[in-house]
N, C-alpha and C positions, 0 to 999 in steps of 0.2 A: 615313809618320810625320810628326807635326805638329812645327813648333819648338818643342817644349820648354824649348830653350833661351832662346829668345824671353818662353817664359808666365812661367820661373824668374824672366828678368831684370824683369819687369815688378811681380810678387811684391813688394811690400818684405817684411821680416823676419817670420816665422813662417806665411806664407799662403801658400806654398808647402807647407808639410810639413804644413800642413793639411789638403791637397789628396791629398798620398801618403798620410796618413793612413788615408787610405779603400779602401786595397788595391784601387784599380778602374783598372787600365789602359783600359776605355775612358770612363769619365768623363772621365780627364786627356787624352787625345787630343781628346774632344770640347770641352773648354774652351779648349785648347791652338788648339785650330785657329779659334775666332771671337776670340780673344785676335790670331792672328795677320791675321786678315780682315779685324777692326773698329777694329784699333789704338787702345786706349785708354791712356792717359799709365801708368795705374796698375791693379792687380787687387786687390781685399779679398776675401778666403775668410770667411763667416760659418763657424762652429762652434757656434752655438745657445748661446755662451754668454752670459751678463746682458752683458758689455761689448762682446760684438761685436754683439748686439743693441742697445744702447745707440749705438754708433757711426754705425749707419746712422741711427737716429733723428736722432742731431746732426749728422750732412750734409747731414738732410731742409732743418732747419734754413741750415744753414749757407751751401748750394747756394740760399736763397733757390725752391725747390721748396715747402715748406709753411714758413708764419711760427706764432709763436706766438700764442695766444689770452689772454684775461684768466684763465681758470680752467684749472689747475693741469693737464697733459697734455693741454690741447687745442691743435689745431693746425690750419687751415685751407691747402689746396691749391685752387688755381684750372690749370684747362685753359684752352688756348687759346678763340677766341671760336666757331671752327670744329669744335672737336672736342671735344664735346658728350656722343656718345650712340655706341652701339656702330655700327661699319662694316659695313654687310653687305654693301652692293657691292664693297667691295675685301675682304673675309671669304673666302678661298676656298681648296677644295681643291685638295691636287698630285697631280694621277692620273694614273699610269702609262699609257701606252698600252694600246687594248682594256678599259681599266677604267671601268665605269659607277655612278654610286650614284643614277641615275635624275633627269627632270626637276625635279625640285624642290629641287635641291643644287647650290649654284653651285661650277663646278670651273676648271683650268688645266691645260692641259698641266706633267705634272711636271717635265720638263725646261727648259722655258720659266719655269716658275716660280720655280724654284731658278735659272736666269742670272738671271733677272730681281732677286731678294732677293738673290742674292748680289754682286751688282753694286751694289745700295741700300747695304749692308752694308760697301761696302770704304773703312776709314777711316772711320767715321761716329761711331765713338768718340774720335776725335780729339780733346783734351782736356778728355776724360771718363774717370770714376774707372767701371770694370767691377764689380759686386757679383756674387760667385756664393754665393747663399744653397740652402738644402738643406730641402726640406721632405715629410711624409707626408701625402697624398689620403688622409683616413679616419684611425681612432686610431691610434697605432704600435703595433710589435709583436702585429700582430693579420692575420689572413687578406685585412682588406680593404684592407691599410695597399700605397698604390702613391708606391713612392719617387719623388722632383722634385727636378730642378736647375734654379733661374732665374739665369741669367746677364741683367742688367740694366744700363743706365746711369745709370737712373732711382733715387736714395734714396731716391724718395714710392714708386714700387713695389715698392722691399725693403720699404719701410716696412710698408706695405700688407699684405703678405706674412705680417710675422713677425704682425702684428695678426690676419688669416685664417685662419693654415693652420697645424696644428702641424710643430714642429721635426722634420728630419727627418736631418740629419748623423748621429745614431748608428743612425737607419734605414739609410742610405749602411753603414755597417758593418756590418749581417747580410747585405746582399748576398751578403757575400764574395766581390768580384767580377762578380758579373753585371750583364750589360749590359741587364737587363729595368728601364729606367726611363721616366720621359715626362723630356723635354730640351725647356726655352722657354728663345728667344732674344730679347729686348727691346731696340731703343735706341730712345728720344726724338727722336734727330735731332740737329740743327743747332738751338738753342735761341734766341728773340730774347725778352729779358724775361722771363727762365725759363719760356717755355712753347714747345711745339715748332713751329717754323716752317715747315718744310717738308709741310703733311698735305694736298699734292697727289700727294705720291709718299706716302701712306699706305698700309700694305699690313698684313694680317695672312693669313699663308699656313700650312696645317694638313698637315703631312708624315703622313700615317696609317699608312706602312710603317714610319717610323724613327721614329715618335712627338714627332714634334719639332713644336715652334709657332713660329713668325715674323710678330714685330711689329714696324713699324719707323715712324717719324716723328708717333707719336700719342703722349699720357700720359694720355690718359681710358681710368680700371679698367677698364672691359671691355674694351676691347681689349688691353689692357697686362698687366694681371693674370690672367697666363698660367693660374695653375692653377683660376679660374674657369670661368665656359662655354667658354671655347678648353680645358683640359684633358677638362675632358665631352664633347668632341665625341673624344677619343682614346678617355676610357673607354666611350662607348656603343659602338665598335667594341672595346674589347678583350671587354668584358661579353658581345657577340654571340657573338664567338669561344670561350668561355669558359662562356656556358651563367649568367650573371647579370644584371643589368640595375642601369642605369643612369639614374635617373631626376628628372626636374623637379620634386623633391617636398619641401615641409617634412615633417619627424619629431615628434610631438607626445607627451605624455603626457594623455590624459585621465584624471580622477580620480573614479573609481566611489564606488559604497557599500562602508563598512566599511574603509576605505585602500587600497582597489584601483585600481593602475594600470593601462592599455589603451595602450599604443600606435596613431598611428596614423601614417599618412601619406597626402597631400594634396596633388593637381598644379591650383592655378588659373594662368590666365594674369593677364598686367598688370592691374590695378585689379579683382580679382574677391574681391577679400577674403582672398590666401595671409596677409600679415602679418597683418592682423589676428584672424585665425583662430589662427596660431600662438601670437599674444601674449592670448588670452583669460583674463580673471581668473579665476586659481585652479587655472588649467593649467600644465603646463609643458614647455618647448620644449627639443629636442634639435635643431632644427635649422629655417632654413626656405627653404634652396634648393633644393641639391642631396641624393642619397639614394644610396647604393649597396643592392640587396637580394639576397642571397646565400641558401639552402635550406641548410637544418643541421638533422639529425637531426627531417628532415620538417615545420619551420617555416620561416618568413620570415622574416629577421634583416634588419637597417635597420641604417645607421651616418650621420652626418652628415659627409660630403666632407667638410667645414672645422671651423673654431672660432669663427668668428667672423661679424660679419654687414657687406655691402657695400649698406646701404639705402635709397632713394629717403625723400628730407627731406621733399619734399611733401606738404604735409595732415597732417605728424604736432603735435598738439596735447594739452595737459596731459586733456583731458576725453577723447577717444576711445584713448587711447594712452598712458596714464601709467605704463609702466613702462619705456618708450622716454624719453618725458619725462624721468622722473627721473635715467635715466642720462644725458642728456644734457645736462644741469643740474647735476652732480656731477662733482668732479674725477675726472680717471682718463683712459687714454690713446685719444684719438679724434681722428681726421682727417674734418672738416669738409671737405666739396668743392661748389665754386661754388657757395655758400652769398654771402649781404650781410655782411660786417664793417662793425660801425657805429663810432662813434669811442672806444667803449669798450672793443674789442674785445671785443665781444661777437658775437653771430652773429643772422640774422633769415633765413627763410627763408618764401616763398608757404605760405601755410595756419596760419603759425605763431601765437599766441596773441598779443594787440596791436596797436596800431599800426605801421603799417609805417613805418619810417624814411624821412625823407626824401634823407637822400643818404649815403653809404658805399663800401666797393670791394666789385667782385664782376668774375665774368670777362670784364669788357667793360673792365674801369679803375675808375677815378673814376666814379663812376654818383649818380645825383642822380633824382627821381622824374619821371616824363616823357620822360625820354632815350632817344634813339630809335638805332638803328645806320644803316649807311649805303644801307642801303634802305629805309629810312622806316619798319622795325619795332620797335614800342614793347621796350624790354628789361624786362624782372621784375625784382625786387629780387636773386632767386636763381634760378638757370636749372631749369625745372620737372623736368631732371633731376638736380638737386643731390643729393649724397651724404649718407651717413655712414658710418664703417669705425673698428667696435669687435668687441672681445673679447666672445663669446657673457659671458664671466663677470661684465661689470660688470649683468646683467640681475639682476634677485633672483627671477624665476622661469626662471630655467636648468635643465632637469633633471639631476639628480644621477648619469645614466650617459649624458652628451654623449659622452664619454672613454671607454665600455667597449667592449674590444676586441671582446668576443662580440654586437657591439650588442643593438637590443633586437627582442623578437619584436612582428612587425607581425600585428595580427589583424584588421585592416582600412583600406582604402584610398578616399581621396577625390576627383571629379574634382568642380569648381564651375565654371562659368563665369557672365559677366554677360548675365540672358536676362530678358526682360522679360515674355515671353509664352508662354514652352511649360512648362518645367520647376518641377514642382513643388518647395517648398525642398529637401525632403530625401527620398531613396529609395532604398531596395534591391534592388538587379540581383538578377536568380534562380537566378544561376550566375558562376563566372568569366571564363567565352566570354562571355553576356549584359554583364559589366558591363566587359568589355576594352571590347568593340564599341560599346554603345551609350549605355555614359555615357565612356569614357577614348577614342575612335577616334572617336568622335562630337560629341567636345568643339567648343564656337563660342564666341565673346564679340561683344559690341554695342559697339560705339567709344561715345563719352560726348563731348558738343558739347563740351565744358569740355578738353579732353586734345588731342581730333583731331579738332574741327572739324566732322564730317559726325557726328551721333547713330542710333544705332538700327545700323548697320552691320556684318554678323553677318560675322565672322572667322574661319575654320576652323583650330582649334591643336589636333591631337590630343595629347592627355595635357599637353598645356601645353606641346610640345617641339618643334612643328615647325620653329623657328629654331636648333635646336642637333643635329638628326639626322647623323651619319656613313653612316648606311645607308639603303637604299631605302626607303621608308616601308612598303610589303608586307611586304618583315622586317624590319622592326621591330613589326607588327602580329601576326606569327606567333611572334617571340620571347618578347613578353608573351603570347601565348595556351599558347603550347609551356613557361612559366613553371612559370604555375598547374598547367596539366595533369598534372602529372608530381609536385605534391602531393596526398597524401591526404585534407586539411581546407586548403585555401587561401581565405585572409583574404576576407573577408566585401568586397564593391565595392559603394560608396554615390555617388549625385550629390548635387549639393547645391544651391541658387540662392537665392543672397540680393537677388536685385531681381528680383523677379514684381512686376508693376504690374497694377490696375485696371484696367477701361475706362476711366475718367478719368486714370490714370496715375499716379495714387497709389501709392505702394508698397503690398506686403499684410504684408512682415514688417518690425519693428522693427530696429533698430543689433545688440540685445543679444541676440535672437531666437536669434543663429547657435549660442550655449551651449546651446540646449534642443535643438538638431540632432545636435548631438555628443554630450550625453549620452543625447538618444534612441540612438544608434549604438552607442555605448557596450554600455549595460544591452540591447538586441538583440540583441547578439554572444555575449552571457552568457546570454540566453534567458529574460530577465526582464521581457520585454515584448514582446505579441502585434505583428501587423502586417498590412493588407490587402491582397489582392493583386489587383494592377490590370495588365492588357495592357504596362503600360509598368517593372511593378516592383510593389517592396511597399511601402507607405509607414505611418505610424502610425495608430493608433487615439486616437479623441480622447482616451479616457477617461486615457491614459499622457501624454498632452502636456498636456492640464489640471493633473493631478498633480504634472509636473515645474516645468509654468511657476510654480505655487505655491510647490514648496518651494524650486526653486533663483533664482527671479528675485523671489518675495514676488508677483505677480501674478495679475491670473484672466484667464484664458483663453477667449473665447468660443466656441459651436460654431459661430458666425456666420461668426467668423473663419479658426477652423479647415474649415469649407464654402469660402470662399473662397478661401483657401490651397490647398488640398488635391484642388479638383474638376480631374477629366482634363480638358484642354482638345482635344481629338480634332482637329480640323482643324490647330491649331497642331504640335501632333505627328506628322500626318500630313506637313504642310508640312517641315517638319526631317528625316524620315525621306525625301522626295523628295531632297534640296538632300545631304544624307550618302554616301546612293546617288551623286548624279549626279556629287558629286567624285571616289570612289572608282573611279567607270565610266569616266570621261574624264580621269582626269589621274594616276592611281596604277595605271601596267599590270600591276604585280605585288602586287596585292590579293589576299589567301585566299580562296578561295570561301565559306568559312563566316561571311566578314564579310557577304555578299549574303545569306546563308543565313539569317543572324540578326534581318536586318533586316526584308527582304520577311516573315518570321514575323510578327514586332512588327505591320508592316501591317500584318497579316492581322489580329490580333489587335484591333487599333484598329478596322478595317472591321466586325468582327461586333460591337463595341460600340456605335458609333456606329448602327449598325441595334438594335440593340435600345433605346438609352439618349438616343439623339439625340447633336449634339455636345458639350455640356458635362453632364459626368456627375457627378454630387455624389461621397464616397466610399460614403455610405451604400449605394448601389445593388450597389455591388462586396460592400461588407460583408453585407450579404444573401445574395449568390451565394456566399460562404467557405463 
C-alpha cells in the first residue's frame, strides 16, 4: 500500500475527495505512490470543471511556462533550445524478459528500465505543483472512449491536454472501479528559465503490460503529451489484442451530390499533404491524426482519438490554408509553440505571410535576424518545428459528429505519399489484401532539400506508422489484412500522389487538384462513375475527371494532361515493387506470405504489359483491353 497519507497531506482542500470520488482503489494507489516517489510540494485533482480548468491555464501563465499574446486566449510556450522534436533514441520500450516486438522497435530491458526511470523520478518534483487531470481517448461514453490519467508537473501540458483530449473525470466514474486504464507519468525536471535543463537524462519509457508512459526532463508535446503518439503506441497493442486497429489516420467528411456525406480516412506521412487534405474547402474534418476503427453491425466505424489539433506552423499562410489562418487570427484559446514573438506581441512564424521581423523572442532568447547558436548554425525566426494547440471547434469546418459516440462509417481509406515518379495521383486497389499490401505496406515518401537536406530520398513508412508501432510489423500487416477480411463489404483502399513530376520536373498536378481526387473517390464508392483497370489498380476515366474539374473547380481539363498524369510508368513501378519486396525479405522476418504473394502478382502483371505496351503505357491502351 502506497502513503496515503502522504498524497492526503499534500492535497490541499477538496482534491483529495476528488480523488475518492472516483470509487478506484487503484487509481489512488497509482497517484499515491508517484506523489510519494516524485515529491512534489503540492497535488491539484482537475474534475473537468470551468474553474479547475481555468486554474491550470492560470499557472500556465503564472509558472511563466506560457506568457500571454496581444489577442484575446492566446498564449505562446517556448521549449528548451535542445528539445525540439520528438525523442526516438531515448523513446523506448520495457520488455519483459523472452519478449520480442522484432528489430525495428527500439526496447529495454524492463527491469533496467524502471530502476533506471524510477531513480530519474525520485524527488524530481521537488518544488513543483503535481496536476492529475482525467481524460477520454475517443468520445465518452461510447465503446471506443479509453479512460487517462496524466499526472504532470508541467501546466503547459495540462494545459495542452484540456485543449486536446476530451474530459474524462466522469469517464473515471463508469469504471466503477476498474483498473482498465492508460496511466502517464510526466515531469519537466529541474527547470532553468522555465524550460527543462536536464534533457541529457531525457527519457520517455512505454510500460505495455501496465499501460503506463514515462516522460521525464523534456516539455516539448510529443514527448510530454502523453495521450498523443506515446498513448497510440498502448492503443495499437491493446487494438491487436482486441481484434480493432489503431491507426495514423485523419477522419474526413467528403460532400457528395444531393447533401451526401462519405466518410473517409487517410494515412500520409510528414509533408505529404495529410493537413491539407483534411482542411479542403467545402469538406469537413472530424479528425486529422489519429483514428481508432472498430466493426459494428458489418461496417467500419472511425472515431477521432482527440478534440483538438497539436500542428506544425510551418508554411501555414492566409492563401493555401485559410481556415487555419482565420483561426489563428481570431481570438480564442491557442498555445503558440517556438513560434517569433515580435514586440507586439504578435506572433511570426517561417512560411507565414510578410515580412519577417527583424528581431523578437523565440526559443533561443532574444533573437535578432542573422543570429547564429554556438556552432555557427543560422537560427529561424521560429523553429521549423513550431506548434499550434487548439480546440478542433474554433475551425468553421469542423464536422458536426467529431463527438459521436457511434463514430462515423468509414467507406474508404487513403494512403498518399510524396513520389515523384511511380504513383499515379489517384487509384484503386482491387481488393482489401491488394490495397493493405500495395498502397498501405508499400507506402514511401521522398525527403524534400528544403526540410532534410538530401531531395529525392525514398523513406519506407508503412500506413504512415512505422515510428509509432508496439508490435512486429508482420502483425501488424496481418491484423489490417485479418481487419477487412472478416467483413462482408470493407471500405473501398485508394492511393493518392500529389507530386508526380515530369521529365523536367515540373509537377503534373495543381495545389487544388487533390479536391477532384476525393470526389472522384467519393462518387466511385457510390458507383456513379466508371474506372480503368490497369496491372497496378483502377484509376479514372477522363470523360468523369473533365466533368468534375469543370463543375467543382470552374476549369477545363485537358486529355493532354490527363495522358500525362495517368500513363503507367512500368519500370518505375517495377523498381518500387523490387525495393518493397527486398525490405520485407531482409528486415521484417515475420512478414505474411500473402504480402510476397501479392506483390510478385502485380510483377507479373506489370511484366506482361510492358511486353505488350512498351514501358510507358497511356490509359487509353488499358481502356481498350476493359
Amino acid at each position: 500500500m502506497m502513503d496515503i497519507k502522504l498524497l492526503k497531506a499534500k492535497c490541499e482542500i477538496g482534491n483529495y475527495e476528488k480523488l475518492l470520488a472516483l470509487k478506484n482503489p487503484t487509481l489512488v494507489d497509482f497517484v499515491a505512490k508517484y506523489v510519494e516517489l516524485c515529491n512534489p510540494d503540492k497535488v491539484f485533482v482537475s474534475n473537468d470543471s470551468e474553474a479547475d480548468i481555468r486554474y491550470i491555464r492560470e499557472e500556465a501563465i503564472r509558472t511563466g511556462e506560457e506568457k500571454e499574446l496581444a489577442l484575446k486566449g492566446h498564449t505562446v510556450h517556448f521549449d528548451g533550445y535542445y528539445d525540439q522534436a520528438r525523442d526516438k533514441e531515448n523513446t523506448k520500450f520495457l520488455l519483459p524478459k523472452g519478449a520480442d516486438l522484432g528489430p525495428n522497435i527500439n526496447a529495454i530491458d524492463k527491469e533496467e528500465g524502471l530502476r533506471e526511470i524510477h531513480d530519474i523520478l525520485k524527488g524530481i518534483m521537488q518544488g513543483h505543483q503535481l496536476y492529475v487531470s482525467f481524460f477520454s481517448l475517443g468520445p465518452t461514453n461510447s465503446e471506443f472512449s479509453i479512460p487517462c490519467v496524466q499526472l504532470t508537473d508541467s501546466s503547459y501540458v495540462a494545459h495542452s491536454e484540456n485543449l486536446l483530449y476530451r474530459p474524462g473525470y466522469e469517464e473515471f466514474k463508469r469504471l466503477k472501479g476498474s483498473a482498465r486504464f492508460f496511466k502517464f507519468v510526466h515531469s519537466e525536471g529541474e527547470l532553468e528559465s522555465a524550460v527543462s535543463k536536464n534533457v541529457a537524462k531525457r527519457r520517455i519509457y512505454i510500460n505495455l503490460q501496465e499501460e503506463i508512459i514515462y516522460s521525464v526532463n523534456t516539455q516539448y508535446g510529443g514527448n510530454t503529451i502523453g495521450l498523443k503518439k506515446l498513448a497510440m503506441r498502448l492503443a495499437i497493442n491493446r487494438a491487436s489484442e482486441e481484434g480493432w486497429l489503431t491507426e495514423h489516420m485523419l477522419i474526413m467528411g467528403v460532400h457528395g451530390p444531393k447533401g451526401r456525406v462519405s466518410y473517409f480516412t487517410g494515412a500520409f506521412p510528414s509533408l505529404c499533404g495529410k493537413t491539407s487534405t483534411a482542411m479542403l474547402k467545402g469538406e469537413t474534418i472530424v479528425g486529422d491524426d489519429i483514428a481508432y476503427l472498430k466493426k459494428k453491425d458489418g461496417e467500419v466505424r472511425a472515431v477521432n482519438v482527440e478534440k483538438g489539433i497539436f500542428g506544425i506552423i510551418q508554411g501555414v499562410n492566409s492563401k493555401d490554408d485559410p481556415i487555419i489562418w482565420k483561426a489563428l487570427h481570431s481570438p480564442g484559446e491557442i498555445i503558440f509553440s517556438n513560434v517569433l514573438v515580435t514586440s507586439e506581441r504578435g506572433v511570426h512564424w517561417i512560411g507565414k505571410d510578410g515580412e519577417v521581423p527583424k528581431k523578437g523572442l523565440n526559443h533561443s532568447g532574444e533573437w535578432f535576424l542573422g543570429k547564429k547558436d554556438a556552432q555557427g548554425n543560422e537560427i529561424t525566426p521560429s523553429h521549423r518545428n513550431a506548434r499550434f494547440t487548439l480546440d478542433l471547434r474554433l475551425l468553421e469546418n469542423t464536422d458536426p459528429r467529431l463527438d459521436d459516440p457511434q463514430g462515423v462509417v468509414v467507406g474508404r481509406i487513403i494512403y498518399g505519399g510524396r513520389d515523384s515518379d511511380t504513383w499515379v495521383p489517384v487509384q484503386e486497389s482491387f481488393d482489401w489484401a491488394h490495397g493493405i499490401i500495395t498502397k498501405g505496406a508499400s507506402l514511401e515518401s521522398e525527403t524534400t532539400a528544403a526540410t532534410l537536406g538530401e531531395e529525392g530520398v525514398r523513406k519506407f513508412n508503412l500506413m504512415s506508422n512505422l515510428d509509432f508501432l508496439s508490435l512486429p510489423l508482420g502483425r501488424y500487416i496481418n491484423n489490417n489484412l485479418q481487419f477487412g477480411n472478416t467483413l462482408d463489404n470493407p471500405p473501398s483502399i485508394f492511393s493518392v500522389n500529389y507530386f508526380l513530376k515530369d521529365k523536367e520536373g515540373e509537377y503534373l498536378n495543381a495545389v487544388e487538384d487533390k479536391l477532384i481526387w476525393l470526389k472522384w473517390m467519393e462518387r466511385r464508392v457510390h458507383g456513379e462513375v466508371d474506372a480503368v483497370k490497369t496491372p497496378t489498380g483502377y484509376i479514372p476515366k477522363y470523360k468523369d475527371l473533365k466533368k468534375l474539374f469543370k463543375e467543382i473547380l470552374g476549369k477545363d481539363y485537358s486529355e493532354e494532361d490527363y495522358i500525362k498524369q495517368f500513363t503507367l510508368r512500368i519500370p518505375e513501378n517495377l523498381a518500387k515493387n523490387e525495393r518493397i519486396i527486398e525490405i520485407y525479405r531482409t528486415k521484417v522476418p515475420d512478414t505474411p506470405d500473402i504480402l510476397f504473394k501479392v506483390l510478385k502478382e502485380e510483377r507479373k502483371r506489370l511484366e506482361a504489359a510492358r511486353a505488350k505496351h512498351g514501358d510507358y503505357i497511356a490509359p487509353a491502351f488499358f481502356e481498350k483491353e476493359n
